[in-house]
C-alpha positions as a Python dict, from the first residue, in 0.01 Angstrom:
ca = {
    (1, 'X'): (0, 0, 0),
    (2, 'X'): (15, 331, -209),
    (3, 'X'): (255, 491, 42),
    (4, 'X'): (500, 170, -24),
    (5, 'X'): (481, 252, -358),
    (6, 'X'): (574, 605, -338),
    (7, 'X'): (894, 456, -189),
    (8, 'X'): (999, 261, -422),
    (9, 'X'): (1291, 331, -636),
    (10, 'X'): (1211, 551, -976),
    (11, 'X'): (1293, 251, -1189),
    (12, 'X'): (1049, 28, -1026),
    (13, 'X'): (793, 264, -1036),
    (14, 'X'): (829, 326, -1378),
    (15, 'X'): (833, -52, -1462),
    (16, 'X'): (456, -128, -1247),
    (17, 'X'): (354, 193, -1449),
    (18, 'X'): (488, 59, -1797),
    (19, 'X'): (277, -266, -1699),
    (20, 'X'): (-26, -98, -1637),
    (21, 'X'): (-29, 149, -1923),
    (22, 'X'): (61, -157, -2159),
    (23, 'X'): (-255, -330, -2066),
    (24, 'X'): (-478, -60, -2033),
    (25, 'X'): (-397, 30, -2446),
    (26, 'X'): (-450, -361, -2512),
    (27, 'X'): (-94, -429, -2611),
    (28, 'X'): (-134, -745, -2440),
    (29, 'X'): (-452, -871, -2595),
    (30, 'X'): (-317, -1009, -2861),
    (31, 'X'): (14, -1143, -2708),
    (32, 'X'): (-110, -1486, -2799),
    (33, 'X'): (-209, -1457, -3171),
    (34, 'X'): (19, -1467, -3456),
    (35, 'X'): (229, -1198, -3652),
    (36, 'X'): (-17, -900, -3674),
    (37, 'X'): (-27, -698, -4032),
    (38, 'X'): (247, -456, -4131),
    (39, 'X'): (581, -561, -4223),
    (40, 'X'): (508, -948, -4192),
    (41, 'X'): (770, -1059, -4434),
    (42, 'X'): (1060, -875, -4202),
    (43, 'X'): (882, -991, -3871),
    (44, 'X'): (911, -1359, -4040),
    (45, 'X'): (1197, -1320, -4167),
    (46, 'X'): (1365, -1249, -3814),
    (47, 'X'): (1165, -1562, -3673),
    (48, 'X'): (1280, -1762, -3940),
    (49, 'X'): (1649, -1665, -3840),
    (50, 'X'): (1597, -1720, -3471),
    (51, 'X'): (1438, -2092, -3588),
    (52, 'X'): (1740, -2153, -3768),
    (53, 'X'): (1988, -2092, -3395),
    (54, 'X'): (1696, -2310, -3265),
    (55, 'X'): (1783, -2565, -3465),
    (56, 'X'): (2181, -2552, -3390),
    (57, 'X'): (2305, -2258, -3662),
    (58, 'X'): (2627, -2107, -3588),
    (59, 'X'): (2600, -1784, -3448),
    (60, 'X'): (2809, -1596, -3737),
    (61, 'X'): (2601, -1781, -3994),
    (62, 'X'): (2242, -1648, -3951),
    (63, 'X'): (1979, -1771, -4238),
    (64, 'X'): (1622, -1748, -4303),
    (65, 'X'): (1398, -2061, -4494),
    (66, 'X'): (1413, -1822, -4795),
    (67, 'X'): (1633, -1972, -5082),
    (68, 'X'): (1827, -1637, -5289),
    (69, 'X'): (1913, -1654, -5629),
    (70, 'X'): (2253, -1764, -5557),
    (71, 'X'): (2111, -2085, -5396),
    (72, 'X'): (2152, -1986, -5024),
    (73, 'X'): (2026, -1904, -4713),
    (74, 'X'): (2249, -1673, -4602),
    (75, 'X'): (2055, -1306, -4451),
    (76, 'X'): (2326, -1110, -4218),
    (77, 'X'): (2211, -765, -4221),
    (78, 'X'): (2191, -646, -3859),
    (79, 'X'): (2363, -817, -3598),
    (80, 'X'): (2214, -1123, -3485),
    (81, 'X'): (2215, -1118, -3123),
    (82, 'X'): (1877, -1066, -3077),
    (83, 'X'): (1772, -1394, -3272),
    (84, 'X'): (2045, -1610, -3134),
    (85, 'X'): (1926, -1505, -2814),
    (86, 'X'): (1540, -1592, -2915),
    (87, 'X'): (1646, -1910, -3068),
    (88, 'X'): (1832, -2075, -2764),
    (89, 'X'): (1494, -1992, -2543),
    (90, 'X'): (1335, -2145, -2807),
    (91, 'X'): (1519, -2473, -2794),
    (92, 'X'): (1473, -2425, -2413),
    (93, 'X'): (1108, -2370, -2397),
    (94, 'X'): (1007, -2478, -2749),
    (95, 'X'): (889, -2254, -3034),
    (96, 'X'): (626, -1995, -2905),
    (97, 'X'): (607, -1665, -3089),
    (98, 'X'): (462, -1482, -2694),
    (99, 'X'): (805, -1588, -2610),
    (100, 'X'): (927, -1321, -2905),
    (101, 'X'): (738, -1119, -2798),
    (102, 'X'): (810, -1167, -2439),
    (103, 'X'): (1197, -1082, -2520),
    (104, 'X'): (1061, -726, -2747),
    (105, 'X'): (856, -582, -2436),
    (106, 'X'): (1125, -724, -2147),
    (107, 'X'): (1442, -545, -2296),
    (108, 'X'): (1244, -186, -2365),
    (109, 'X'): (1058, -213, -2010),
    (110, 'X'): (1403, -265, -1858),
    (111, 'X'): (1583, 21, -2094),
    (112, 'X'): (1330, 249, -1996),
    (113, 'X'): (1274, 180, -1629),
    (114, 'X'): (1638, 213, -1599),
    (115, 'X'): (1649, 544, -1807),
    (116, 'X'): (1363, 671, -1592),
    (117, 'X'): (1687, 763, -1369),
    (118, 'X'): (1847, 1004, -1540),
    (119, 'X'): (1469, 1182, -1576),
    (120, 'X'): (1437, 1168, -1223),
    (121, 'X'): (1796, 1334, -1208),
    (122, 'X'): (1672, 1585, -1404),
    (123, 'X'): (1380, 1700, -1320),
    (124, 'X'): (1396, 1589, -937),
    (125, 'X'): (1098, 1491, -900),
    (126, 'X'): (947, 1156, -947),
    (127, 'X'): (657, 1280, -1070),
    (128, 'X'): (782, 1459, -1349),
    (129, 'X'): (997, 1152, -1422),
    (130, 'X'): (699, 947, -1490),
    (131, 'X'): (521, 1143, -1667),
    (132, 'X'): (781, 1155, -1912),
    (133, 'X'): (743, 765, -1887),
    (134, 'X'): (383, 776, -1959),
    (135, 'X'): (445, 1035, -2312),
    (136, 'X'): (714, 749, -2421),
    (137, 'X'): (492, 469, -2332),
    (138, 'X'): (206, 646, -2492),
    (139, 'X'): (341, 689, -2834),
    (140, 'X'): (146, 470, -3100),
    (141, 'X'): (436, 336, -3260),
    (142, 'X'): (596, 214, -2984),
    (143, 'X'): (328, 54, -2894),
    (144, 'X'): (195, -129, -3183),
    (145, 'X'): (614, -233, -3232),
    (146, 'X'): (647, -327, -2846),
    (147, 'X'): (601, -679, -2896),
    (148, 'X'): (753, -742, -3257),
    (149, 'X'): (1093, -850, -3297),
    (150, 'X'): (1196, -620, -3574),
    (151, 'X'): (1490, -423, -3485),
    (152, 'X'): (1378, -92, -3419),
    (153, 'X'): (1260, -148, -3054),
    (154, 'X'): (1590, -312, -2973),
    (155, 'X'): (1788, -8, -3124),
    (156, 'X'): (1594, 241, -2898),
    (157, 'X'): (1624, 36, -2644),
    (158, 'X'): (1977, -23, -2691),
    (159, 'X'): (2051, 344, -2682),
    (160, 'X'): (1835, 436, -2388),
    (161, 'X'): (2057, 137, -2171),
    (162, 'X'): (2371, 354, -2352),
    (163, 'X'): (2286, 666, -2230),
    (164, 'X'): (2164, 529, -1877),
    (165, 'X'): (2501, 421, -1854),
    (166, 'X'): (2652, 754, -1956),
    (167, 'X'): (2487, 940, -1694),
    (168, 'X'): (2652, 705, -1454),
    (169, 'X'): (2995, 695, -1608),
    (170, 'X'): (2943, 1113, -1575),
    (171, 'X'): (2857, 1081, -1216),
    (172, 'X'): (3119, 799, -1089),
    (173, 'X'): (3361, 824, -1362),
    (174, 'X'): (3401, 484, -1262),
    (175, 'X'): (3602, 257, -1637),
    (176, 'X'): (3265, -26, -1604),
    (177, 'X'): (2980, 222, -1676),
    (178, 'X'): (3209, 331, -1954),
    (179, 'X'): (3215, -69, -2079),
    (180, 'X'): (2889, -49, -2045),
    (181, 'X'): (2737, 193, -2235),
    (182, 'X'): (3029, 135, -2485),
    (183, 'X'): (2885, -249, -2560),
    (184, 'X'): (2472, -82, -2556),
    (185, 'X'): (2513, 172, -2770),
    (186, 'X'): (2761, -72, -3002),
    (187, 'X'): (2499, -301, -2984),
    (188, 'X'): (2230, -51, -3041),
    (189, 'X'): (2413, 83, -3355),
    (190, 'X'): (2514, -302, -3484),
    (191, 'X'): (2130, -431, -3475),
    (192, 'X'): (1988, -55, -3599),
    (193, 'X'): (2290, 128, -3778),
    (194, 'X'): (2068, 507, -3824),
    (195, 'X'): (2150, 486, -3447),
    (196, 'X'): (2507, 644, -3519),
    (197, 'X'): (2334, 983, -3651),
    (198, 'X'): (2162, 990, -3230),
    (199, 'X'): (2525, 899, -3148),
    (200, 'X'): (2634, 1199, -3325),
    (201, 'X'): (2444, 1420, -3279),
    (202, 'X'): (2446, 1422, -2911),
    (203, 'X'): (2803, 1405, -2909),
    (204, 'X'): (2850, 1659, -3120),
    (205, 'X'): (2681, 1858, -2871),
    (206, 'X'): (2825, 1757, -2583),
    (207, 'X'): (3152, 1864, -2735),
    (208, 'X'): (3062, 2195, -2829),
    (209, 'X'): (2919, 2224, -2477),
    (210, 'X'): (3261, 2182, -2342),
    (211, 'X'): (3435, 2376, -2604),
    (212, 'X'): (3223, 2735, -2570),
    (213, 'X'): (3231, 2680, -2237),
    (214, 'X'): (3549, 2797, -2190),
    (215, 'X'): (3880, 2665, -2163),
    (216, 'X'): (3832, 2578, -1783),
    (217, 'X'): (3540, 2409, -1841),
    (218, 'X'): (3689, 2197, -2089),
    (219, 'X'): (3991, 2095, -1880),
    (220, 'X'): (3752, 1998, -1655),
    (221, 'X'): (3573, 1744, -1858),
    (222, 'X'): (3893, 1656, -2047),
    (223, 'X'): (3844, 1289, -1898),
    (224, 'X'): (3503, 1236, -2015),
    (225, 'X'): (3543, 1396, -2354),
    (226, 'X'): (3846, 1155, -2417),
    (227, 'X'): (3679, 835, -2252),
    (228, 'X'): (3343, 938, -2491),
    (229, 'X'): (3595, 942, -2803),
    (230, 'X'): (3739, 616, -2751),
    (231, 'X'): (3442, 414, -2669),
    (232, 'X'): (3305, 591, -3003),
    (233, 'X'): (3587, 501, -3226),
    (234, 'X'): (3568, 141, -3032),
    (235, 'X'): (3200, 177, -3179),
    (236, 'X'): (3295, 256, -3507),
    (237, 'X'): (3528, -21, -3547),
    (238, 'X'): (3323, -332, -3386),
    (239, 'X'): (3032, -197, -3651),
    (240, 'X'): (3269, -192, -3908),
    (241, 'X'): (3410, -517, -3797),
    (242, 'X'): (3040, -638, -3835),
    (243, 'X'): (2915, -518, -4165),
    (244, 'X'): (3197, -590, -4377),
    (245, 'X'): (3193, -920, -4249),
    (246, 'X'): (2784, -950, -4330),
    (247, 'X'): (2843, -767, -4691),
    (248, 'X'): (3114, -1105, -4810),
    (249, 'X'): (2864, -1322, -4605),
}
């Protein structure tokens, strides 16, 4: 049994490991109750949105029970996908908060079992690659947000899926992996916009990488420094797209 294990692929691996380091801290023993304390107005609020798409609410109309000042309903702050998403299950399966919370801990397992890749890349070794698993999934603010629906998660979540994807677009140069970590880290910026200052930062240094390289060097990874630039400015324009539409909403 433990020598099948061993040959499993990293990401699986990772993903058993996730689900046995989740229950052993107890994030799962109160999967069942209600909102816990901290933030409870923001956690309702983004159930009250999602109950809203359950109940038929057009996706580029997102509103919460609350009534503003200017007698609406109207909240677009972050992109909605995440609530839309929640609120068709919902109307599928019927209105369950586990199933909230069911959505928070599915997306990060599957961000960072995938990301658990580009670790094992690194460090060759799939040891070493979990144990970086087991710091991440031991950090006490992941784990008390695992299973909330606030945005944060999603964001980091968002952005590990973006830069799985960029260590495949690097080793294939192959146009989807380039779609794809265009729309995660678009989305990961559009629900969580302090993502842009990761986004920037880590391209800033991959293009200083490239440039004190040496000339050669940058030739060399002219294709992916042009391909990274687009999908950016693609970024940057779907997120501006997005919240100047939700400031006149």
């Amino acid at each position: 049994m433990i020598s099948r294990l061993k040959e499993l692929p990293i990401r699986y691996q990772a993903l058993l490991f996730l689900m046995v380091l989740f229950s052993v801290y107890g994030v799962f023993d109160h999967f069942f109750d209600g909102i816990l304390p901290i933030h409870e107005w923001r956690k309702t609020d983004s159930l009250s949105i999602a109950l809203n798409y359950a109940k038929g609410a057009s996706f580029l109309e997102p509103q919460t029970q609350w009534i503003s000042g200017n007698d609406t309903r109207n909240a677009a702050a972050e992109f909605p996908i995440i609530y839309f998403v929640l609120g068709k299950l919902w109307l599928l399966f019927g209105q369950h908060e586990w199933i909230a919370k069911t959505l928070s801990i599915s997306i990060l397992f599957i961000a960072i079992s995938f990301f658990s890749e580009v670790m094992e890349f690194l460090f060759q070794q799939k040891r070493k690659a979990l144990l970086f698993v087991f710091i991440l999934a031991s950090s006490p603010v992941l784990l008390f947000y695992a299973d909330s629906i606030l945005p944060n998660i999603y964001g980091f979540a968002f952005v590990l899926l973006g830069a799985y994807g960029t260590f495949k677009f690097i080793q294939s140069k192959q146009v989807f992996w380039l779609g794809f970590l265009t729309l995660f880290f678009a989305l990961a910026v559009l629900v969580k916009i302090t993502v842009l200052i990761c986004l920037l930062s880590f391209g800033g240094a991959y293009f200083l990488w490239t440039l004190f390289q040496g000339i050669q060097t940058f030739k060399a990874n002219a294709y992916f420094w042009f391909s990274f630039l687009v999908s950016f400015l693609l970024i940057c324009v779907i997120c501006y797209g997005w919240y100047s539409f939700a400031i006149h909403y």
